[in-house]
N, CA, C and O atoms as a GROMACS GRO file, in nm:
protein
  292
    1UNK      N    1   0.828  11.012  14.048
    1UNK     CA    2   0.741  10.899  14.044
    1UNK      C    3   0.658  10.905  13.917
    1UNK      O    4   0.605  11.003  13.863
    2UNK      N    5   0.659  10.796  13.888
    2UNK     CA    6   0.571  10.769  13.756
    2UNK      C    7   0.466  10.685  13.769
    2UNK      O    8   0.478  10.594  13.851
    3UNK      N    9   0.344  10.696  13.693
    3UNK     CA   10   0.202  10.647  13.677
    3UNK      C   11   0.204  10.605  13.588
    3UNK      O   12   0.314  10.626  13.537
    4UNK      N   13   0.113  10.524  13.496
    4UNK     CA   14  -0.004  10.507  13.410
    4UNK      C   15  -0.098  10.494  13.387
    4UNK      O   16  -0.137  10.385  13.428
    5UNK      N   17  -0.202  10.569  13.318
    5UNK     CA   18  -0.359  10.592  13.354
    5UNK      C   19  -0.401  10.431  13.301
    5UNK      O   20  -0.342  10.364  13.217
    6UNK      N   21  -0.505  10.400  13.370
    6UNK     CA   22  -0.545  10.264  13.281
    6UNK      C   23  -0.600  10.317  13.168
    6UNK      O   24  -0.609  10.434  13.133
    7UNK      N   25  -0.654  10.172  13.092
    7UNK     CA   26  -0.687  10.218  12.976
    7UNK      C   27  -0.794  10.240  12.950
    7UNK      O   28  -0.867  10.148  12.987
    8UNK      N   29  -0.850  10.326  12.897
    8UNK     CA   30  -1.011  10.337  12.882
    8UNK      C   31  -1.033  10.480  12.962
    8UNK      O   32  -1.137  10.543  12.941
    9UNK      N   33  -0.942  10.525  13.046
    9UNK     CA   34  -1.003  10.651  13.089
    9UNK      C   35  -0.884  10.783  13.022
    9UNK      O   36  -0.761  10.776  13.016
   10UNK      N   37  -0.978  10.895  12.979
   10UNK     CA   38  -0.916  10.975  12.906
   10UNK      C   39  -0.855  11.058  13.020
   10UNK      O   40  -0.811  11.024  13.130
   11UNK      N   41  -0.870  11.210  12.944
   11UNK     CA   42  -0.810  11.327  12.992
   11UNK      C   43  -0.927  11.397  13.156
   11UNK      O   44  -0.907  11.458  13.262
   12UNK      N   45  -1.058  11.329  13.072
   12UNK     CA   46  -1.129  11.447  13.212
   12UNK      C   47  -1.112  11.334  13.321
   12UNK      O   48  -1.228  11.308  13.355
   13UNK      N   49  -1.026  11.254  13.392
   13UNK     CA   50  -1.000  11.144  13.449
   13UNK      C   51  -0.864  11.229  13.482
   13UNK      O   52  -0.820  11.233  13.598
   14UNK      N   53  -0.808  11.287  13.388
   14UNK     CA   54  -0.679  11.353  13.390
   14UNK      C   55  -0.668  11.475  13.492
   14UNK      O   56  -0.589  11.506  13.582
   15UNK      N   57  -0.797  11.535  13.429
   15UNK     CA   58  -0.776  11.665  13.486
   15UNK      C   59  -0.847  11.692  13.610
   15UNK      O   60  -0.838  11.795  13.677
   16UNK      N   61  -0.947  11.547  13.641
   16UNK     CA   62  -0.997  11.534  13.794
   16UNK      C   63  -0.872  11.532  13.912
   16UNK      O   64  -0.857  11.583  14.023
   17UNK      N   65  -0.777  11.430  13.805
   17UNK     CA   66  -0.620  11.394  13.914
   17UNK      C   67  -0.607  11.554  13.966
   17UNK      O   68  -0.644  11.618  14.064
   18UNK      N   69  -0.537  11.579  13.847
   18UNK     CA   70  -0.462  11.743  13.830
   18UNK      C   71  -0.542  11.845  13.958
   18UNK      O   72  -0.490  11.898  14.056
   19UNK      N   73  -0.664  11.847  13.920
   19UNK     CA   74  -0.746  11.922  13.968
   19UNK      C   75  -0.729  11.897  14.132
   19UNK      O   76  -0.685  11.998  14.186
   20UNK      N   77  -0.752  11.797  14.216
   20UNK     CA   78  -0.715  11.704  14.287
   20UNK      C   79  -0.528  11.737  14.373
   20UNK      O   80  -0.497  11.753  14.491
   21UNK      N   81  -0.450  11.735  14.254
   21UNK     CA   82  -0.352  11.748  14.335
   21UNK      C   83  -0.311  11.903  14.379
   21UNK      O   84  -0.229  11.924  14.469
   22UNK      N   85  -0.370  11.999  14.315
   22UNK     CA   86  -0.318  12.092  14.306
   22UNK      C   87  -0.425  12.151  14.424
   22UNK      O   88  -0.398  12.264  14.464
   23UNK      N   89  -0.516  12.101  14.470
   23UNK     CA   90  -0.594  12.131  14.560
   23UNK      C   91  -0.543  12.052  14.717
   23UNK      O   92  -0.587  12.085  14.827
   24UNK      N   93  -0.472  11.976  14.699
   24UNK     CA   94  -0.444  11.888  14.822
   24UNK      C   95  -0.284  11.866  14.832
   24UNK      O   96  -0.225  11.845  14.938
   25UNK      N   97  -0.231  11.875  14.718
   25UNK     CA   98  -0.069  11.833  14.750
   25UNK      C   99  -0.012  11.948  14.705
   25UNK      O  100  -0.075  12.054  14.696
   26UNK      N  101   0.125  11.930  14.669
   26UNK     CA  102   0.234  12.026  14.615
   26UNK      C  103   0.189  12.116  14.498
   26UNK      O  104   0.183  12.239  14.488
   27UNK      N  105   0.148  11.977  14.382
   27UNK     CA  106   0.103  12.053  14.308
   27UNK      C  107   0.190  12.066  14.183
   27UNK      O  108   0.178  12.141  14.086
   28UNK      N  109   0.304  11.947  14.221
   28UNK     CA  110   0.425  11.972  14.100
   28UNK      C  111   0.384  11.840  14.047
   28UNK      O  112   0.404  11.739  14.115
   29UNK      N  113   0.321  11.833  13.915
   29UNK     CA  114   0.349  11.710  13.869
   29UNK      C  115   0.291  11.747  13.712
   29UNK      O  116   0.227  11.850  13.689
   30UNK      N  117   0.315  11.670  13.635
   30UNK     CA  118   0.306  11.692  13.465
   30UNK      C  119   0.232  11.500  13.407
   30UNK      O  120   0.228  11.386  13.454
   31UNK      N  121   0.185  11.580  13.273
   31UNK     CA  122   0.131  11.470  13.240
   31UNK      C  123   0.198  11.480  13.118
   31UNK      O  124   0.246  11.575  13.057
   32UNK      N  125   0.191  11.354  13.093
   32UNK     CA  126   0.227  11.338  12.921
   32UNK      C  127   0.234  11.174  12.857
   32UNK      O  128   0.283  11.079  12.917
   33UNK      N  129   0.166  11.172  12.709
   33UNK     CA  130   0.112  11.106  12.646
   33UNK      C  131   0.251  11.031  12.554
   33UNK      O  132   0.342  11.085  12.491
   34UNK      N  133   0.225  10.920  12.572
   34UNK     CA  134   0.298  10.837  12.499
   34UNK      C  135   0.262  10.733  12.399
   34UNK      O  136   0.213  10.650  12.476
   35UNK      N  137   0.256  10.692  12.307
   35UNK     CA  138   0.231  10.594  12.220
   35UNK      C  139   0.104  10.521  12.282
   35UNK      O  140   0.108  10.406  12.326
   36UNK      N  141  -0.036  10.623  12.278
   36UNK     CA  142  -0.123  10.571  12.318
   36UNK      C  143  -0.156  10.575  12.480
   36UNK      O  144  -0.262  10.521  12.514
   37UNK      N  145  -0.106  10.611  12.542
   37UNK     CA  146  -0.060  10.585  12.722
   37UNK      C  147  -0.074  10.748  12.747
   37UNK      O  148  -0.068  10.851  12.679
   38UNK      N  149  -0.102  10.704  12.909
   38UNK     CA  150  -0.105  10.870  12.938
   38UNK      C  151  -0.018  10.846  13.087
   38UNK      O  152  -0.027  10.750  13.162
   39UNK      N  153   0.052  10.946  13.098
   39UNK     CA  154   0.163  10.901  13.198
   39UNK      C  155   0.081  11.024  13.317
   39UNK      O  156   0.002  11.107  13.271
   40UNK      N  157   0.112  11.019  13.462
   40UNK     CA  158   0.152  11.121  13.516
   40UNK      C  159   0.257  11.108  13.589
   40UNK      O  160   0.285  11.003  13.647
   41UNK      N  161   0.297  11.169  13.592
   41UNK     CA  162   0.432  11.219  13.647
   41UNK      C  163   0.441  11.284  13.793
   41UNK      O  164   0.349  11.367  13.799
   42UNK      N  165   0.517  11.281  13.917
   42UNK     CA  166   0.469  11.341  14.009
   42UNK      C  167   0.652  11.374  14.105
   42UNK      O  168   0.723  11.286  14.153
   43UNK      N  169   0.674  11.496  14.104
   43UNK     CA  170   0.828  11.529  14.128
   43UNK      C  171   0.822  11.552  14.277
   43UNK      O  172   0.931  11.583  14.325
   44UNK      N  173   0.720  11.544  14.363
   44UNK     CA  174   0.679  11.589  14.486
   44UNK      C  175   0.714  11.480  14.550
   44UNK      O  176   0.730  11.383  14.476
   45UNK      N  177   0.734  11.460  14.678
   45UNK     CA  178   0.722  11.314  14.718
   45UNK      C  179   0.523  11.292  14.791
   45UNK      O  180   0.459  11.190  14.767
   46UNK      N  181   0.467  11.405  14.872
   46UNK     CA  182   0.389  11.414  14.901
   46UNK      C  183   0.267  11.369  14.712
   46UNK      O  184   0.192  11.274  14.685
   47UNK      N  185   0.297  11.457  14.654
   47UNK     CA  186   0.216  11.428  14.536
   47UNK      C  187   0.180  11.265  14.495
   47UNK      O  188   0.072  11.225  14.450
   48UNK      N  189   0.293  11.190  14.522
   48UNK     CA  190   0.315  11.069  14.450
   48UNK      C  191   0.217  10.978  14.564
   48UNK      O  192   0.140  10.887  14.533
   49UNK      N  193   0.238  11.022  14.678
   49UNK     CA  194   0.185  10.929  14.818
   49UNK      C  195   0.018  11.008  14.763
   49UNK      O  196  -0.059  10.915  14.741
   50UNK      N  197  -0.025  11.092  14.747
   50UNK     CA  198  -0.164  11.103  14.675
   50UNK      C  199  -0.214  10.982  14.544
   50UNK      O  200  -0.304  10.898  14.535
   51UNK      N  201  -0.124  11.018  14.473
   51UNK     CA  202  -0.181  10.946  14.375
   51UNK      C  203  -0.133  10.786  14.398
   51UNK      O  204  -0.139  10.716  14.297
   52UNK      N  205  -0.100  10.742  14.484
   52UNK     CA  206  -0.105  10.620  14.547
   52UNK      C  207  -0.207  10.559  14.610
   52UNK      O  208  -0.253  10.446  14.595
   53UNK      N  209  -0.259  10.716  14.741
   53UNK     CA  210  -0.373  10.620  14.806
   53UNK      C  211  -0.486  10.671  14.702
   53UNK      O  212  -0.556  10.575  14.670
   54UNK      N  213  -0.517  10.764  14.654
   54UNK     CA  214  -0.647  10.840  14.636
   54UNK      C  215  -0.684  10.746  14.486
   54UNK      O  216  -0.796  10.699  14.466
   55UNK      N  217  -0.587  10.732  14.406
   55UNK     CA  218  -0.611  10.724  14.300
   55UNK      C  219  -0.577  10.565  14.241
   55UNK      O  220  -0.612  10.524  14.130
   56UNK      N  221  -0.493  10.477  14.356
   56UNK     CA  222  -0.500  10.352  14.290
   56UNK      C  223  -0.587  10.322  14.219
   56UNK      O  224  -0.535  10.294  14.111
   57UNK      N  225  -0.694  10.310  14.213
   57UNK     CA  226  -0.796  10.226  14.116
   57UNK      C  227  -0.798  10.278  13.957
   57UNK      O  228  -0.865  10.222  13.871
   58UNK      N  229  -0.710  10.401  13.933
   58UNK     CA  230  -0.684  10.444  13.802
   58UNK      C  231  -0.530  10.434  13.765
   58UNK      O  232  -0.478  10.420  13.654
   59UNK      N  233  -0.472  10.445  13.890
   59UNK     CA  234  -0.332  10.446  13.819
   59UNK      C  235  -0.246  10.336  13.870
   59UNK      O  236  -0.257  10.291  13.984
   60UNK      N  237  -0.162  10.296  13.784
   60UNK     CA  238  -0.034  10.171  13.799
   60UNK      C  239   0.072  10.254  13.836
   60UNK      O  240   0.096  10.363  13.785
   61UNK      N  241   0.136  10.199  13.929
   61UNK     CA  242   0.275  10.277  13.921
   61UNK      C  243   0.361  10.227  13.810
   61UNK      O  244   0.333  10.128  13.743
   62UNK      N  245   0.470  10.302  13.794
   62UNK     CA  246   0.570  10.251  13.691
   62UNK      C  247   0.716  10.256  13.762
   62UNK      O  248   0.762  10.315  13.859
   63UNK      N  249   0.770  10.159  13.658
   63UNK     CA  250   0.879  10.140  13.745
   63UNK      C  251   1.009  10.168  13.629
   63UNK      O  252   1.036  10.099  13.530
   64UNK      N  253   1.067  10.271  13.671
   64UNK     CA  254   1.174  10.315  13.540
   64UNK      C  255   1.296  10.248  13.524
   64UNK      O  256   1.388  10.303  13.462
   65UNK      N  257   1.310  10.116  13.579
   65UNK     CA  258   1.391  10.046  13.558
   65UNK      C  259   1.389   9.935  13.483
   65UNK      O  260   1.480   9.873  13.428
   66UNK      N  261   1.250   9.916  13.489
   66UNK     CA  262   1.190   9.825  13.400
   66UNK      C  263   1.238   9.874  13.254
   66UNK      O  264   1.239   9.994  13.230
   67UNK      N  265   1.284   9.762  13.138
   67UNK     CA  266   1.344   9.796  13.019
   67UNK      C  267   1.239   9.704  12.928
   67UNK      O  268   1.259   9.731  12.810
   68UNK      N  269   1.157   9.625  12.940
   68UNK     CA  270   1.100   9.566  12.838
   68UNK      C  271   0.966   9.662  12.795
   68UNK      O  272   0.918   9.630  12.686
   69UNK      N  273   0.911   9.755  12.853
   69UNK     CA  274   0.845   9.855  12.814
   69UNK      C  275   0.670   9.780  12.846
   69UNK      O  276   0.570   9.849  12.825
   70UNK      N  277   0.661   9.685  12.881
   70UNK     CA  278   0.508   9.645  12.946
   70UNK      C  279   0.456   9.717  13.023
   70UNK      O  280   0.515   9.806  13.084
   71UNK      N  281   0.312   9.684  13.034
   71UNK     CA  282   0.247   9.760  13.126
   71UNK      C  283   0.235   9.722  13.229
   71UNK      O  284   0.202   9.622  13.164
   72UNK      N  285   0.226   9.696  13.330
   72UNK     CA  286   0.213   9.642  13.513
   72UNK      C  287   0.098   9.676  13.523
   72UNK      O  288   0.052   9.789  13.511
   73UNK      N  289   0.020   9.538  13.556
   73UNK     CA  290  -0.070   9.569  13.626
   73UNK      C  291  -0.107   9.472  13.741
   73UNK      O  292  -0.200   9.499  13.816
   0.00000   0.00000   0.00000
């Protein structure tokens, strides 16, 4: 499962998530920065259902099928 942080919030937004999952879920998930964008990433299925309910108001899901490369919001 894939995220995108909105815009305007950095890394300590990042590392609240991080901090957050690794305290409550699996604990498998990675971040990484793209052309401005900050992705998280979440390989857990439990992880992803976190950053769904806990964290909607920061993160978009993404959808990797999507090919025109926009942001969803």
């Amino acid at each position: 499962m894939k995220f995108i942080l909105h815009q305007g919030l950095g890394y300590s937004t990042v590392h609240q998530i991080g901090d957050y999952l690794r305290s409550h879920g699996a604990g498998r998930h990675w971040i990484e920065r793209y052309r401005g964008d900050i992705f998280v990433f979440a390989s857990d299925q439990a992880d992803g259902v976190i950053l769904r309910n806990e964290f909607a108001g920061l993160l978009d899901a993404v959808n990797d099928t999507e090919t025109d490369r926009t942001r969803r919001r």
